[in-house]
N, C-alpha and C positions, 0 to 999 in steps of 0.2 A: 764363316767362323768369326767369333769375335772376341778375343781375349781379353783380359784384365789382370795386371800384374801390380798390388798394391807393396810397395817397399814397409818393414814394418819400421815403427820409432822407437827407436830409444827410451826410454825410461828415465826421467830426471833432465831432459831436456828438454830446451823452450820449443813451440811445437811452431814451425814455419809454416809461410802459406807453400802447399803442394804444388808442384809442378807439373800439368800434362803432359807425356810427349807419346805421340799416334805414330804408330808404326805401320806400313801398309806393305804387307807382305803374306807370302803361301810358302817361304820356306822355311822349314821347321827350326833346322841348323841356326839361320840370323836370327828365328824369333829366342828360341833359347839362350843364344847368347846377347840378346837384347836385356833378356828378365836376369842373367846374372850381371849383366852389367848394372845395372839398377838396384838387385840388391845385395850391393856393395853400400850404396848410399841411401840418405833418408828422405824422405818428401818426395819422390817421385810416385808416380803414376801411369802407368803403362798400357794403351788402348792399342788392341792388334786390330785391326780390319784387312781384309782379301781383299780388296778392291778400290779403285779409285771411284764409285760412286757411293760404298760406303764411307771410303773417307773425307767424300763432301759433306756426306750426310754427319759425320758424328764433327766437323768443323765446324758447322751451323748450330750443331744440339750443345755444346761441353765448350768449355774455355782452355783451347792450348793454347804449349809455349814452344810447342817444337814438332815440327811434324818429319819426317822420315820414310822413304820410298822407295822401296827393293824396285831397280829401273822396268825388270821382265816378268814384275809381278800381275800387273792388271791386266798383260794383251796377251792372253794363249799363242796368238804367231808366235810371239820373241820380238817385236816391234820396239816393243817398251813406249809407245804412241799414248797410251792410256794414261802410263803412269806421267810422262814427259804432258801432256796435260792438265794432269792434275798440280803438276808443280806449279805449271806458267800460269794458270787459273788463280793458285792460293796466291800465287806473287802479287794478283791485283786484289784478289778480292780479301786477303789476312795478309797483308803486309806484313804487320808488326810480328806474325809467327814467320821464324828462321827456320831454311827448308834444307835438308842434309837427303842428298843420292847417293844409295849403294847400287852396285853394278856386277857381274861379274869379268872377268876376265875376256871374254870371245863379246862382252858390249861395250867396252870400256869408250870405243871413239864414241857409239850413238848415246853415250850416260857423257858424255863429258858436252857432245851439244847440246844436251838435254839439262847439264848444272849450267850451262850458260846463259841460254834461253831462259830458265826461270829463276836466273839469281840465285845459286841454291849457297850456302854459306860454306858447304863442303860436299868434296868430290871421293866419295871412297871405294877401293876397289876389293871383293872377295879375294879369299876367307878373312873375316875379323874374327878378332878376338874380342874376351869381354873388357880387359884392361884398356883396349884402342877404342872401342865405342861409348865406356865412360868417361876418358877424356874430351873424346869429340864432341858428349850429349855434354858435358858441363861446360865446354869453353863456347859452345854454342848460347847455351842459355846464358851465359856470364857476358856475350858480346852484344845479348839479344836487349840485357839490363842497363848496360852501358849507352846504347845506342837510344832509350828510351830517355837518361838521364842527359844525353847530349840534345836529345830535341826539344827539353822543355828549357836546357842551357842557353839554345838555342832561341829561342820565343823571348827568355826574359833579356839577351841580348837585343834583339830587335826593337822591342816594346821598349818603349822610356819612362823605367820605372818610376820618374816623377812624376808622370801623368794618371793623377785618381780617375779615368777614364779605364783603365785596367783593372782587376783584381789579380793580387799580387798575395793571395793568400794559402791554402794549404794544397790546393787542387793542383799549384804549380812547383809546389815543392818536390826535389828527385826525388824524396824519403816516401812522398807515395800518398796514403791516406786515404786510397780511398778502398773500399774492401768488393768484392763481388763475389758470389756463387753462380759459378758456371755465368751463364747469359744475363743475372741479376743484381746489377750494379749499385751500391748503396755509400751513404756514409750517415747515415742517422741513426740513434740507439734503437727507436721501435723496429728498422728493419733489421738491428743487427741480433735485434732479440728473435726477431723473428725466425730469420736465418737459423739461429742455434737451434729454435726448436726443431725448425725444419730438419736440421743433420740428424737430430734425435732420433725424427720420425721415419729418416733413411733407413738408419741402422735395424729398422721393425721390421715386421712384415705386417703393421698393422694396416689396416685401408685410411684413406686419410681426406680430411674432408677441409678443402679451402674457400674462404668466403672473401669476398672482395668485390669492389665497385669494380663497372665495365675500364678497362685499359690500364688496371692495375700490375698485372703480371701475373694473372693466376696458372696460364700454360706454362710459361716460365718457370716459375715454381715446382710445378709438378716433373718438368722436364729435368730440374735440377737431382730434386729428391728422388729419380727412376736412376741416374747415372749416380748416386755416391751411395746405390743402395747394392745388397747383393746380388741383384736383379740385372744388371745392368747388362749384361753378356746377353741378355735375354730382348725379346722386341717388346720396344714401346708404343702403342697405338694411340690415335686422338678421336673421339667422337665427340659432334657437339651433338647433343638433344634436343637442341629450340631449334623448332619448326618444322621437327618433324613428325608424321602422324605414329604410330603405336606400332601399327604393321611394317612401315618403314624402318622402323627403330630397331623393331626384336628383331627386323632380319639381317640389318645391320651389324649386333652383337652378336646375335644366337643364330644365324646364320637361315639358311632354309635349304629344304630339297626342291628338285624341280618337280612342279605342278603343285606345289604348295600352296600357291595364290595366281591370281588372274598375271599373265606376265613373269614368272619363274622359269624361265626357259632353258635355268642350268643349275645345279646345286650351286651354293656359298657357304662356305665355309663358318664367316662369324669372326669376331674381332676376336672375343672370350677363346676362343681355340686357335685362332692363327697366334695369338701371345703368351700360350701357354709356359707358362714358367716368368712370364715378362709382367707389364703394366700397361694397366687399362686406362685414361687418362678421361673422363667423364663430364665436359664442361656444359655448362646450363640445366645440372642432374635437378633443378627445382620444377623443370619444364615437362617433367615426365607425365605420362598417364598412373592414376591409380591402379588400372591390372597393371603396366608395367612395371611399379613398383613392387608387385609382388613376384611378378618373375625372378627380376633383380634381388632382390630378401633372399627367392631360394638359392639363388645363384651364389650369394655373398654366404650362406650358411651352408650350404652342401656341394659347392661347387660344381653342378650338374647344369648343363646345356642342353636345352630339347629345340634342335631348329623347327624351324615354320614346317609343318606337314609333313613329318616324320613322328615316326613311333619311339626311337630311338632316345637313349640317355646318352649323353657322352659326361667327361667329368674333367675338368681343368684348372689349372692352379697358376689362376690370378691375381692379382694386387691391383685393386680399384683404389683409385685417385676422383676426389669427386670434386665439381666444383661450383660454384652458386655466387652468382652477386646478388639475390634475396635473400631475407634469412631465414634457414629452414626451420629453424626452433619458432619463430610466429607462424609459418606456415604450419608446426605439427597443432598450436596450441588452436588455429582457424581449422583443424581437420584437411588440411589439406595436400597434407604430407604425413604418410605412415609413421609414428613413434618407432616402432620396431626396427624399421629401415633406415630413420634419421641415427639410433642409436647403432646397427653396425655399423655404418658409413664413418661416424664419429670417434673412430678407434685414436686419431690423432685430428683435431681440431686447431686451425690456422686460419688465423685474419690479417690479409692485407689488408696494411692502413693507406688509405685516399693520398695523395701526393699533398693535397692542400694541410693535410697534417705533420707532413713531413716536408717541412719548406729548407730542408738540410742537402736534401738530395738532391732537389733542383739545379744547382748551379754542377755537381758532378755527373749528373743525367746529361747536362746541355754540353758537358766537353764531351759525353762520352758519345755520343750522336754525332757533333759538332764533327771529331775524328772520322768517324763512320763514314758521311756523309762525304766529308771534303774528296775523300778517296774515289768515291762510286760516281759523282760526277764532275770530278778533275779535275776541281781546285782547290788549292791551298789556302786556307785561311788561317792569320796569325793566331786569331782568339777571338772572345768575346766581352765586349766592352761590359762594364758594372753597371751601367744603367741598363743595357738588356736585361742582365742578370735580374735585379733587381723589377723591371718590370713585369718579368715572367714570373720572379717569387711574387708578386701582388696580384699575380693573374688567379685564380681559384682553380682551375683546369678538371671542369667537371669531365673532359673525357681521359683523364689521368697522364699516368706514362704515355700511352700511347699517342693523345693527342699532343704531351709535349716534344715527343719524337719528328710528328708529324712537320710541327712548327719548327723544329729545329732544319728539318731538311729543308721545308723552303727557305730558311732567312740562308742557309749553305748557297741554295741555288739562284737568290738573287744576289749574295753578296758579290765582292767585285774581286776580282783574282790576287791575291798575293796581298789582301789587306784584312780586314777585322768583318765580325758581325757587331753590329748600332743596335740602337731604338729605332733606325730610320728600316730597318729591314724586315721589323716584327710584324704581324700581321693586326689588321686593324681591330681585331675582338679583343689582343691583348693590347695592344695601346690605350685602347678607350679604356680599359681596365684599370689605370692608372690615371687618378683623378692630375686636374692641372694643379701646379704648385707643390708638385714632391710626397704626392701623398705614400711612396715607397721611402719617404726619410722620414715620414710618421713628422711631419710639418704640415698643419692646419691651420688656415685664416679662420675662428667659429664667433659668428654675427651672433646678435640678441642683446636687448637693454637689460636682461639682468640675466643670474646664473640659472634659472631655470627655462629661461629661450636658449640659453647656449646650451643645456645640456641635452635639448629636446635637438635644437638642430645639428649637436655631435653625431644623437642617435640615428635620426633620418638617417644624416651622410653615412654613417655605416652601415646601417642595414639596407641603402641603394646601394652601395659599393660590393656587399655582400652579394646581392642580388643578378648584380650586373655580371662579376665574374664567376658564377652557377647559371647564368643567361638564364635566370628566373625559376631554375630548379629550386622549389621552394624548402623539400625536403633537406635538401645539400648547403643549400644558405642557413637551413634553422639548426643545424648540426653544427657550420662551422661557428655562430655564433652563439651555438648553449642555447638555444632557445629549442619551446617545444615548438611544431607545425602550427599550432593553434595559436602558440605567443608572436609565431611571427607574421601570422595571418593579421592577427589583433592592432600590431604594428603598423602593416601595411595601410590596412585599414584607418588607422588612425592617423597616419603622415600621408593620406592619400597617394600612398605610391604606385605606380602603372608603369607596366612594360614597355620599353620604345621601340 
């Protein structure tokens, strides 16, 4: 089971950011007095899960702020092993969420070394009431905001704010600033626009189609828009489609009987039916075969499932999420992607924009990793110095989010305990990135006897700059600088420029 208790809002009131808090329990009594304690108040958000493997699962998928754990809910014995577990687990791996055990009365010793053991912020014993557990879920979150506002009090103590080696700017303000949905962390307009659409496309049940360059955060995304939809109680599934053959494919979705095909040695069910009522999450949907597309067409307009070698129809009611870093609209005009099928798919249409278009987010990406990271291999770092910063905004990062992620986790793992990430920690793709002489202060020495050797060799140095941080994706260089493929072929050509 998996519940969802949205508190409603008020009318006429400024609308806050919403609160998670995950509850993980099978008794009916606490959950009920869980959902009246909550709507008492506004902004909350209520995720029930049975179990402590669901509730690693929905800790990884959604963004809380509070998680909460019935002691003798996950171990049928009565151990409460399970749940005493999962607490000591989230303590390392979600610090920043604050953990609250209920218990009953005949656990009370093995719940109180079980609040010890995982730090829990409060110890509470059966029967609550709803007035005692909306105090406890608010002074909890209220201790949880406090605590975040004393660590970054903290940092700007430590750091000597006269030192332009720090950024000292909105990222470390308590007041916050930076915004995220669910696992999708932003602070630039195109994502925050984006974002909006996206809640739009939640509240649908239309199918939704995301396009975006590799390491953008297309899973993300769709992960986001399955949890604030009304779906969400329902299962989410992931398929990618590249690289896989047809027969692979349909039986993956559409499942198959046994002796279907060469190697069918048991029925399978099929994603499309084991998610029935849920979402279907569909990345690399450009990769498909032409018959597959049309299975999918019937599938997306009559919701019918015929697995591999069966005669049989079945019928299920899914919400496909589709997703493409090509763009399907050249692939339909090249024939090589059904019109029909690109326009169900297109019920809600979503482009992430490339990270190098959004050099806003860069520097709240690199705390929000930076954090991640210090935790998982155990060390602390104060911050990150502004010429890092600054070197990564000048890096292009054709493998996007992801790859900035990537980078941030090593300069964590080589930095040195209890001090800062440098320039000196970066990795050398993004150093070389950053021409000598400040070219991230947009400070240029430009040679030439008159103004038209200088302007030629402005443009060189930019378009090898361009070049260098797309590591010669010619595509991704002629985009970021307005240029067509051909104008910066012409370029190349003409400034004899070549790859190193």
């Amino acid at each position: 089971m998996l519940a969802v208790i949205v508190s409603s809002r008020g009318s006429g009131k400024p609308l806050r950011p919403q609160r998670t808090i995950i509850l993980v329990s099978t008794d009916q009594r606490l959950i009920e007095t869980a959902g009246e304690a909550l709507r008492r108040s506004v902004d909350y958000r209520l995720v029930v899960c049975d179990d402590a493997r669901q509730a690693k699962g929905r800790l990884q998928q959604i963004e809380a702020h509070l998680l909460i754990s019935d002691h003798l809910t996950s171990d049928r014995s009565g151990s409460g092993e399970e749940s005493a577990d999962l607490l000591v687990d989230a303590r390392v791996s979600h610090p920043r969420v604050p953990r609250l055990l209920i218990a009953s009365p005949e656990a009370a010793e093995a719940g109180a070394r079980t609040a010890k053991a995982a730090a829990a912020y409060l110890f509470l014993i059966k029967p609550i009431v709803p007035a005692q557990l909306e105090i406890a879920i608010k002074r909890a979150l209220e201790l949880n905001e406090l605590s975040r506002r004393h660590r970054i009090l903290s940092r700007e103590l430590r750091i000597s704010m006269d030192d332009d080696i720090f950024d000292s700017g909105e990222k470390l303000s308590v007041k916050g600033g930076v915004s995220q949905f669910e696992k999708l962390v932003y602070a630039s307009p195109k994502m925050a626009e984006l974002v909006a659409e996206a809640k739009q496309a939640a509240a649908t049940e239309l199918p939704v189609l995301i396009h975006g360059e590799t390491g953008t955060g297309k899973e993300l995304l769709a992960r986001a828009i399955h949890f604030n939809s009304s779906r969400m109680n329902s299962p989410l599934h992931v398929q990618n489609c590249g690289g896989m053959n047809e027969e692979t494919l349909h039986s993956e979705l559409f499942g198959h009987v046994r002796g279907g095909f060469t190697g069918a040695v048991a029925d399978r069910l099929g994603l499309f039916r084991a998610a029935d009522g849920g979402t279907v999450f569909l990345d690399e949907i450009s990769e498909v075969s032409r018959n597959f597309q049309v299975s999918l067409l019937r599938f997306l307009q009559e919701g019918e499932v015929k697995p591999l070698g069966s005669d049989k129809i079945f019928h299920s009611n899914v919400r496909v999420v589709a997703a493409s870093n090509r763009s399907l609209e050249e692939m339909v005009e090249r024939g090589e992607f059904r019109r029909d099928l690109y326009y169900r798919l297109k019920g809600f249409a979503l482009s992430i924009p490339p990270l190098r278009e959004r050099p806003e987010d860069i520097p709240v990406l690199a705390e929000f990793f930076l954090e991640k990271y210090a935790g998982v291999v155990g060390r602390r770092v104060i911050g990150i110095t502004n010429g890092a910063l600054d070197a990564l905004g000048a890096y292009g990062f054709p493998g996007n989010v992801r790859e900035l992620e990537t980078e941030v986790q090593r300069m964590v793992a080589v930095a040195d305990q209890g001090g800062y990430v440098s320039e000196r920690h970066l990795s050398a793709a993004v150093r070389e990135a950053v021409p000598s002489g400040g070219a991230a202060t947009g400070h240029r020495a430009i040679e030439g006897a008159n103004l038209k050797e200088m302007v030629e060799n402005l443009e060189r140095t930019v378009v090898r700059e361009a070049l260098a941080r797309t590591r010669w994706n010619q595509s991704q260089a002629a985009n970021a600088l307005g240029l067509s493929r051909v104008g910066l072929a012409n370029k190349i050509k003409r400034y004899n420029l070549q790859a190193e």
